[in-house]
C-alpha positions as CSV (number, residue, x, y, z in Angstrom):
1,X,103.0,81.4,75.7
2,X,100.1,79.5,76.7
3,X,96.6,80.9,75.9
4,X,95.9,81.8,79.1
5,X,98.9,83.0,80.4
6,X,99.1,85.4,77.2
7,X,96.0,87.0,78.0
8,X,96.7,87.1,81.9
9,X,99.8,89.0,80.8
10,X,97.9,91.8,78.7
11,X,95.4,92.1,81.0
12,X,98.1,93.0,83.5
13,X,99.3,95.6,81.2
14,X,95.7,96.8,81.0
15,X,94.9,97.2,84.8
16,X,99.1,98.3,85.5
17,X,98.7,101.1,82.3
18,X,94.7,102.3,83.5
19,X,96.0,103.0,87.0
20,X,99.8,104.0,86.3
21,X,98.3,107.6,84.1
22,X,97.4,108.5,87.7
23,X,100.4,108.4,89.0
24,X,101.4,111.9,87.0
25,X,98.0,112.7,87.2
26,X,98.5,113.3,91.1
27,X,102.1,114.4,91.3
28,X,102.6,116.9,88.4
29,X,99.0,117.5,87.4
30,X,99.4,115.6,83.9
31,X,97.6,112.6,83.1
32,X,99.4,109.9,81.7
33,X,96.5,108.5,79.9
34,X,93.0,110.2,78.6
35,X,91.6,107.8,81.9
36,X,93.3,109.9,84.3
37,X,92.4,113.3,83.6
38,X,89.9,113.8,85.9
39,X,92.2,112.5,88.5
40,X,94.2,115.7,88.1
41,X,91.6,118.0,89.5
42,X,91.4,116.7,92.9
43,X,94.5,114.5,93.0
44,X,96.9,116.9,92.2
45,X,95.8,119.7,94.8
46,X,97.0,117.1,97.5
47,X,100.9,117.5,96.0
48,X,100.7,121.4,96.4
49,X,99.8,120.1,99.7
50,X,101.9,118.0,100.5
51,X,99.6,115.1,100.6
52,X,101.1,113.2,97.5
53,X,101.5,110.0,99.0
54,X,98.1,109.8,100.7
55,X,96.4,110.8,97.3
56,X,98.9,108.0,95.7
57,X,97.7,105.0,98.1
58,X,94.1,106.3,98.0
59,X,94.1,106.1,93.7
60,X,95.8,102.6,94.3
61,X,93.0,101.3,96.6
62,X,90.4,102.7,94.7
63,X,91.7,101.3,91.6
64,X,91.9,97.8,92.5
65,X,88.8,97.9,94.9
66,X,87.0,99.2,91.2
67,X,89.1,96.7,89.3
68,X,87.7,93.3,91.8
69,X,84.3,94.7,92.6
70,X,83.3,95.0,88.7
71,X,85.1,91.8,88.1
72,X,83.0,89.8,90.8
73,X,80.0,91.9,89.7
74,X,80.3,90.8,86.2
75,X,81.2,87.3,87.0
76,X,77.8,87.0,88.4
77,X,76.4,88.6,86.2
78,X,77.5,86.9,82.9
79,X,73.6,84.8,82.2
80,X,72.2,88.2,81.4
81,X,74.7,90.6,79.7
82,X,74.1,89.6,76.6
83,X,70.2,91.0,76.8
84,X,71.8,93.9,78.8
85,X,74.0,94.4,76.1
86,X,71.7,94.3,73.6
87,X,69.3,97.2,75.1
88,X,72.4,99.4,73.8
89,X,72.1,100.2,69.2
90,X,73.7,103.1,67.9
91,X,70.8,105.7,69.2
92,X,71.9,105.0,72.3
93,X,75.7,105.0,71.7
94,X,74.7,108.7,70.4
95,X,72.5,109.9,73.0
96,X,75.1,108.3,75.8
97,X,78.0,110.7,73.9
98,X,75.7,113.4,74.0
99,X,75.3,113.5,77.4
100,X,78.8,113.1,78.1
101,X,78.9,116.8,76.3
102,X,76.4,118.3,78.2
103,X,78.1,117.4,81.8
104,X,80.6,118.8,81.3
105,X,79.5,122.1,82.9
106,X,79.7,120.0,86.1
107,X,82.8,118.8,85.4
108,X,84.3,122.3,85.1
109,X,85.2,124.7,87.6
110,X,84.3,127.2,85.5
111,X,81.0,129.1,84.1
112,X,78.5,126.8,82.1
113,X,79.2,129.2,79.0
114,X,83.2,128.8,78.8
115,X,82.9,125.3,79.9
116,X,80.5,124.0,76.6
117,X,82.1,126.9,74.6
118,X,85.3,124.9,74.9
119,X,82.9,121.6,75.2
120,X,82.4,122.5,70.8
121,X,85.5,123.5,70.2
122,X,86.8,120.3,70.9
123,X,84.1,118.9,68.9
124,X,84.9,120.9,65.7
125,X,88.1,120.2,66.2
126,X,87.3,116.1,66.1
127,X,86.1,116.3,62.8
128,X,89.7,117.1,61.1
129,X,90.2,114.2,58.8
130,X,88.8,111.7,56.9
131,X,85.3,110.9,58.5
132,X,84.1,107.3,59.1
133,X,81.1,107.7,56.7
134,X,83.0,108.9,53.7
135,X,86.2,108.9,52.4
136,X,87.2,112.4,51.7
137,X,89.6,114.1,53.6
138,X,88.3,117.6,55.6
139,X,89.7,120.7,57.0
140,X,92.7,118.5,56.6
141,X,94.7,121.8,54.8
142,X,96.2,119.3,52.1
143,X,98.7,117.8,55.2
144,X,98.5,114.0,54.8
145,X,99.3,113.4,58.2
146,X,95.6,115.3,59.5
147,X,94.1,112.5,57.7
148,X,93.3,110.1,60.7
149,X,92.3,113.4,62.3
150,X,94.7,115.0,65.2
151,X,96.7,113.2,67.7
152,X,95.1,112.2,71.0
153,X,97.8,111.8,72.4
154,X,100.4,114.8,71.3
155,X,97.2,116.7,72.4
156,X,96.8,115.4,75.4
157,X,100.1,115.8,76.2
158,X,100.3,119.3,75.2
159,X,97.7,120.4,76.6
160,X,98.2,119.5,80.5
161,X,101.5,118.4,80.5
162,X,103.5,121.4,78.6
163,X,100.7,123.9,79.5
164,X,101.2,123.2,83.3
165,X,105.2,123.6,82.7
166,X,104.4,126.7,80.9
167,X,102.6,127.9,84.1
168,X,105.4,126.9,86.4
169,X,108.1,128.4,84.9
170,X,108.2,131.1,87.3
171,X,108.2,129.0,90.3
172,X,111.1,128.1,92.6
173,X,111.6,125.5,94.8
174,X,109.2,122.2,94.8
175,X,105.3,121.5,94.7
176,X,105.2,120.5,97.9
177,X,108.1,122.6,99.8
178,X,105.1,124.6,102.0
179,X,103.9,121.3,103.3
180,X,106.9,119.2,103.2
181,X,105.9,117.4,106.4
182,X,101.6,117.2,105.9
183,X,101.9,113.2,104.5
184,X,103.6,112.5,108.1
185,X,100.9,114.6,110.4
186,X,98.6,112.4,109.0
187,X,99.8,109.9,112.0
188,X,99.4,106.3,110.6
189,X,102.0,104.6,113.1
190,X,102.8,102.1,110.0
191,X,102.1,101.1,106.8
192,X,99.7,98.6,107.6
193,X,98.0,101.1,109.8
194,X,98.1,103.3,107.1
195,X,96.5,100.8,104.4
196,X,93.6,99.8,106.9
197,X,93.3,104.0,107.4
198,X,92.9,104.6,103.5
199,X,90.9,101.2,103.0
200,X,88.6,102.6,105.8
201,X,87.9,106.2,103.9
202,X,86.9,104.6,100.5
203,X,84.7,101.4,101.7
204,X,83.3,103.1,105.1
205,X,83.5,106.6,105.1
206,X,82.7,107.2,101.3
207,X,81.1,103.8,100.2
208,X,78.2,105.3,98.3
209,X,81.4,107.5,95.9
210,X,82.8,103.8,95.3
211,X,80.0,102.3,94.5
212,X,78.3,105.2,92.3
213,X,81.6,105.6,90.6
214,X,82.2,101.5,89.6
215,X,78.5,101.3,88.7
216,X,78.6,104.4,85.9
217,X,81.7,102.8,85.2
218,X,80.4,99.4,84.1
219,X,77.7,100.8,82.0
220,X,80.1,103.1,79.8
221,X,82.3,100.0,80.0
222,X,79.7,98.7,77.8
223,X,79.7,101.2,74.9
224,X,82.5,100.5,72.7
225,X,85.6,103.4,72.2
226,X,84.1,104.9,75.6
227,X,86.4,103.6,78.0
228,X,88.2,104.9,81.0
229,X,88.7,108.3,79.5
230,X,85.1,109.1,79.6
231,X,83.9,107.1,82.9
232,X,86.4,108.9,84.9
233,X,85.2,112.2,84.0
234,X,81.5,111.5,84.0
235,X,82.2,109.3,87.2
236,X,83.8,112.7,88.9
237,X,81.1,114.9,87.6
238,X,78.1,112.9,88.9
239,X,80.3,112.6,92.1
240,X,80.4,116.4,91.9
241,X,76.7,116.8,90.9
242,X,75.3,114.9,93.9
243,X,77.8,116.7,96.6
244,X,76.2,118.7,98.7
245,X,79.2,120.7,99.7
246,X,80.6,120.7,95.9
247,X,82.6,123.9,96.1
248,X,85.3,121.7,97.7
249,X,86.0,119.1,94.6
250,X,88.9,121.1,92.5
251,X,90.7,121.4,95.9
252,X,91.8,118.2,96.9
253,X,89.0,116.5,97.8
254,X,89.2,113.2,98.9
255,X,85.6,111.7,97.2
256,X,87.2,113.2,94.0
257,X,89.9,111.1,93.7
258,X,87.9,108.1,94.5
259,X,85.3,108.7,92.5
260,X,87.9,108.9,89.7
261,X,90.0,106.2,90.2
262,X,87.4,103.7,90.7
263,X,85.7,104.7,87.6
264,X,88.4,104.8,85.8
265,X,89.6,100.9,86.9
266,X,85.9,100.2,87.0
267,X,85.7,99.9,83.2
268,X,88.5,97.6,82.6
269,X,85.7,94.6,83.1
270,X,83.3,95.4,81.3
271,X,85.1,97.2,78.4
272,X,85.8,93.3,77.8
273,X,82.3,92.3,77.6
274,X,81.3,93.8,74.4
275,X,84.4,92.1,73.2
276,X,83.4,88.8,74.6
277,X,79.7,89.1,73.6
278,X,80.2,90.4,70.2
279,X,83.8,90.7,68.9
280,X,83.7,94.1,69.4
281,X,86.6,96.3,71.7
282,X,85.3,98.2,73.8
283,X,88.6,100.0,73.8
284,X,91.9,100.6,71.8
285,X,93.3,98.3,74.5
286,X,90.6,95.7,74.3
287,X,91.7,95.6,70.7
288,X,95.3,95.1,70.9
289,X,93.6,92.0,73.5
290,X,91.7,90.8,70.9
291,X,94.1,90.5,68.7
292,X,96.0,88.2,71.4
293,X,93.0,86.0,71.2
294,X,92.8,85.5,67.7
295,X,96.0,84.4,67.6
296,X,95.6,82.0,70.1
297,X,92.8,80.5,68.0
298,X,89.7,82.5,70.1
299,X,87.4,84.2,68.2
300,X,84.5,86.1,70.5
301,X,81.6,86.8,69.6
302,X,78.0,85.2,70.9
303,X,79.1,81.7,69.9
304,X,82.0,81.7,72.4
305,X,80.2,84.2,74.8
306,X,77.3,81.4,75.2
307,X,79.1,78.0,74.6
308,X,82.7,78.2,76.4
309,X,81.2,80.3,78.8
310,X,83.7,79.7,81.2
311,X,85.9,81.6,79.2
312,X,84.2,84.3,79.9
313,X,84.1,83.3,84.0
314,X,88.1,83.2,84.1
315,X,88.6,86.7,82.4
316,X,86.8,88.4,84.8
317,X,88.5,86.3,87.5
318,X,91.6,86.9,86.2
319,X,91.4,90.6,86.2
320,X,90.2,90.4,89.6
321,X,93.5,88.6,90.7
322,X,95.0,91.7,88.7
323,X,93.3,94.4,90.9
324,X,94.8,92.7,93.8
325,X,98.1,92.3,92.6
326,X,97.6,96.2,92.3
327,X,97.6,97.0,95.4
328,X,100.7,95.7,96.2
329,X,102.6,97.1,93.1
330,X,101.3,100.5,93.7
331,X,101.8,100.8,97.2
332,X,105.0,99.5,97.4
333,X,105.9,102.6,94.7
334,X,103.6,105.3,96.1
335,X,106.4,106.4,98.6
336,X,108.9,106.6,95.9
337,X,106.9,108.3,93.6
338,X,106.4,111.3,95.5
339,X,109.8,112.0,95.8
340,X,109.2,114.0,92.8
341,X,107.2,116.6,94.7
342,X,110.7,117.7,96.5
343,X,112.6,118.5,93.0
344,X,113.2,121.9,92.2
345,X,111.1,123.1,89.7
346,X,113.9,123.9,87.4
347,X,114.7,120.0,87.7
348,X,111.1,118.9,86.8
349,X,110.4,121.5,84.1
350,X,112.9,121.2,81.3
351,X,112.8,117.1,81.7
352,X,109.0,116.7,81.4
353,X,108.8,119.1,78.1
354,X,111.5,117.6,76.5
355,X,109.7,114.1,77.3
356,X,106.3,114.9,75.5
357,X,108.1,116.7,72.4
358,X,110.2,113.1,72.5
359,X,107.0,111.1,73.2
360,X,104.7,112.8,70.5
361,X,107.2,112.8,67.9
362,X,107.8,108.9,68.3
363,X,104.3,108.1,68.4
364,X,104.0,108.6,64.6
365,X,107.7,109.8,63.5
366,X,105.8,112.9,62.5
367,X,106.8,116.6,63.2
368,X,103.0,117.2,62.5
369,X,102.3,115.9,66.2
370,X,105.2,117.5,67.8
371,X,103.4,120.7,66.5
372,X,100.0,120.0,67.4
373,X,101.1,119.1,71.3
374,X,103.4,123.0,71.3
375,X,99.9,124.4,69.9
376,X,97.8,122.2,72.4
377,X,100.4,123.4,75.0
378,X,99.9,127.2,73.8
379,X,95.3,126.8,74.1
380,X,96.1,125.1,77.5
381,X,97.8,128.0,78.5
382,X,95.3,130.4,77.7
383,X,93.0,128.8,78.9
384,X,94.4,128.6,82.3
385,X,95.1,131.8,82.4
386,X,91.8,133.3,81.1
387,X,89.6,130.2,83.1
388,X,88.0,128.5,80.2
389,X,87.5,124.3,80.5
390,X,90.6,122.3,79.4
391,X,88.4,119.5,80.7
392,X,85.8,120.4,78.1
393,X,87.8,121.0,74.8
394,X,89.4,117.3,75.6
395,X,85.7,115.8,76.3
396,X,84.5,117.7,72.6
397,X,87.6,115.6,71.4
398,X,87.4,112.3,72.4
399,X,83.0,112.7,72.3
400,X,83.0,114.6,68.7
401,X,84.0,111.0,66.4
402,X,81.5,108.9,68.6
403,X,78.5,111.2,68.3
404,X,79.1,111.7,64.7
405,X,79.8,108.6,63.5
406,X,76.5,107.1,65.5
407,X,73.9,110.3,64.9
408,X,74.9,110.0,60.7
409,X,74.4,105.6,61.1
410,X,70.5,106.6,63.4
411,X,69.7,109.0,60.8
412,X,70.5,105.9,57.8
413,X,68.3,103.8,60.4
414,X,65.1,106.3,60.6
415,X,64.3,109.7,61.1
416,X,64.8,112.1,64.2
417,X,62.0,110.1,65.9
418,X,64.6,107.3,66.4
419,X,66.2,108.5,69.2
420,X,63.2,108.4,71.6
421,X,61.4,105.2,70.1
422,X,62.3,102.9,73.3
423,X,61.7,104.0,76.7
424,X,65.7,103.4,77.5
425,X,66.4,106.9,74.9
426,X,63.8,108.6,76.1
427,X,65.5,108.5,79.4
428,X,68.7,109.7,78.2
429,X,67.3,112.5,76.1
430,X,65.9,113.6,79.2
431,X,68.7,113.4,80.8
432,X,70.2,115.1,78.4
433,X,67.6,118.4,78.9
434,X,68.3,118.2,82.2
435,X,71.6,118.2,82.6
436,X,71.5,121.4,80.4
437,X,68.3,122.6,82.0
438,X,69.7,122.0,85.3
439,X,72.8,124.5,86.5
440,X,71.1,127.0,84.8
441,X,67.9,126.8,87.0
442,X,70.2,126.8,90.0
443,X,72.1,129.9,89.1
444,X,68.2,131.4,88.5
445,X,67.6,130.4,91.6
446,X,70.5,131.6,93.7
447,X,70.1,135.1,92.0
448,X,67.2,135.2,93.3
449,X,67.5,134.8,96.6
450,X,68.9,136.6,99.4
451,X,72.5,136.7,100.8
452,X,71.4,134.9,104.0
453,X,69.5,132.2,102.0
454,X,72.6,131.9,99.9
455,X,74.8,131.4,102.9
């Protein structure tokens, strides 16, 4: 192919694959990729309600609103990332990863104490393997496979997907068989009433959720292996954090799903820039992009960044045009898609375990992963059942690598004084207090006072 209709094409796949993990996320509370798993705890309330397709064409628009507005922000932005950019060393990686850690008690719907119990957990857990500072295999019990650490993925599939098949077993009928008819009271007269209706509740009635949400979503955008998987979350937990009636998010809460969705979307941009800037992916998708540039005879880095700048212009254009191409795809799908809410459960169940036993063995051709999703499935269980954080253990997981491989390469740069030798880490180690100092000076506070003040 051309150069640039290559890279059109894989940025398609990035913006159709970021928004498509939603899309399971919402209907049978799995998240088809590590960017959509906050989308399950709001999204997939609406299915038990009924709602599936409104939560479906709200996660589209949001999506590719996220997707355009951190394109066009980026595009005029591009004379300063680079020094925006550079503001960012491996203190700051650390301390970002840190603080994705320590929200996590907002994330959860659970008590601070299970929610970071599970929060390390998952971290432990992330150092199985051969660390990136040495190369000596850990905890890896002599099996060759644990080398590269456990799967993501097999994980991640295990651990909502088979967990939340365990737990509807029982079940008969469909998700959505109480409130078969609740998409249909919502009274949009067509589908271009209906559009203009969920355009309206993102951009009018919750534009400070979409713009919060895209913003965050740009800056984590920035730190490379980040990504989508931890925007969304910490998107949905600052979401969370500044709600004044936050008892409703876990419930099907609309600002939830926005706030995830556009975060989520938001990153695609600016996961690019780094890559752009510096040569360096800001993703595991931004890699497999930059390895469609090299072989089109594009090598990033600040030479190309600053002298075939408009390179950098017609990426971000081009996964604006993307985005909007989105909303078309999706919404011409949403309908279809929540035909699934009307199967029998006995239909849904026995298809979607055998699909992640299927999916993690193929990853890899290892039985290794088929094990660790059954024993991921097995933990999620449990801790549905007993109310500890799923949320948490996968944030320890996906945080544990990047914290550790950036606290061991600060402590080679200096001493612990590193981390708040610029006003920009101060900020985020006090961010960091807080956000730990925080929910536990609220629950003081709310023991202290009286029933009618709590009310």
């Amino acid at each position: 192919m051309e150069t640039w209709v290559a890279l059109s094409m894989l940025f398609a796949i990035y913006i159709g694959g970021m928004y498509g993990g939603a899309l399971t996320a919402i209907l049978l509370n799995v998240p088809g990729t590590a960017g959509a798993i906050a989308s399950t705890f709001d999204g997939y309330p609406f299915s038990l309600r009924g709602e599936a397709r409104y939560a479906i064409q709200i996660s589209v628009l949001a999506s590719a609103f996220g997707t355009m507005l951190s394109a066009l922000l980026l595009i005029l932005a591009v004379p300063i990332l680079v020094e925006v950019i550079a503001l960012f060393g491996t203190p700051e990686y650390a301390l970002v990863a840190i603080f994705g850690l320590t929200i996590i008690p907002l994330v959860s719907q659970y008590s601070m104490s299970k929610a970071l119990l599970m929060g390390g957990f998952g971290t432990l857990l992330s150092t199985v393997g051969i660390p990136v500072m040495s190369g000596t295999a850990r905890y890896s019990l002599g099996i060759l496979d644990l080398n590269d650490g456990l799967a993501f993925v097999p994980i991640l599939l295990g651990i909502f997907a088979i967990a939340e098949m365990v737990k509807l077993t029982p079940y008969e009928g469909a998700l959505g068989d109480s409130y078969a008819d609740a998409d249909t009271e919502r009274g949009a007269d067509s589908t271009g009433a209906e559009l203009l209706d969920r355009s309206e509740e993102i951009l009018v009635r919750n534009p400070i959720t979409f713009l919060r949400s895209v913003l965050t979503a740009m800056v984590i955008g920035f730190i490379p292996a980040a990504g989508g998987a931890v925007s969304n979350i910490l998107a949905y937990a600052m979401e969370k954090g500044a709600a004044s009636n936050a008892e409703t998010f876990g419930t099907g809460d609309v600002r939830g799903v926005i706030s995830a969705e556009s975060a989520n979307s938001g990153t695609i941009a600016s996961t690019l820039v780094p890559l752009l800037a510096f040569g360096i992916p800001g993703s595991p998708t931004a890699a497999v992009i930059l390895g469609g540039m090299l072989m089109h005879g594009l090598n990033p880095g600040p030479g190309l960044f600053q002298e075939s700048v408009h390179l950098s212009y017609a990426t971000f254009v081009v996964v604006g045009i993307g985005g909007l191409f989105l909303i078309a795809v999706g919404l011409l799908t949403a309908t279809q898609m929540t035909r699934l809410t009307r199967l029998e459960m006995t239909m849904i169940v026995p298809p979607v375990v055998v699909l992640c036993i299927v999916g993690s063995y193929a990853l890899s051709i290892s039985i290794v992963d088929v094990a660790q999703a059954v024993g991921a499935g097995l933990l999620g269980y449990l801790a549905i059942k007993y109310n500890y954080s799923i949320v948490g253990f996968i944030m320890g997981l996906i945080l544990g690598p990047i914290i550790e491989e950036n606290v061991h390469r600060s402590f080679a740069l200096g001493d612990v004084g590193i981390f708040v030798e610029t006003p920009l880490r101060v900020i985020l180690v006090l961010l960091i207090v807080g956000s730990l100092v925080g929910p536990v000076l609220v629950q003081l506070r709310r023991r202290g006072s009286t029933p009618a003040e709590r009310s």
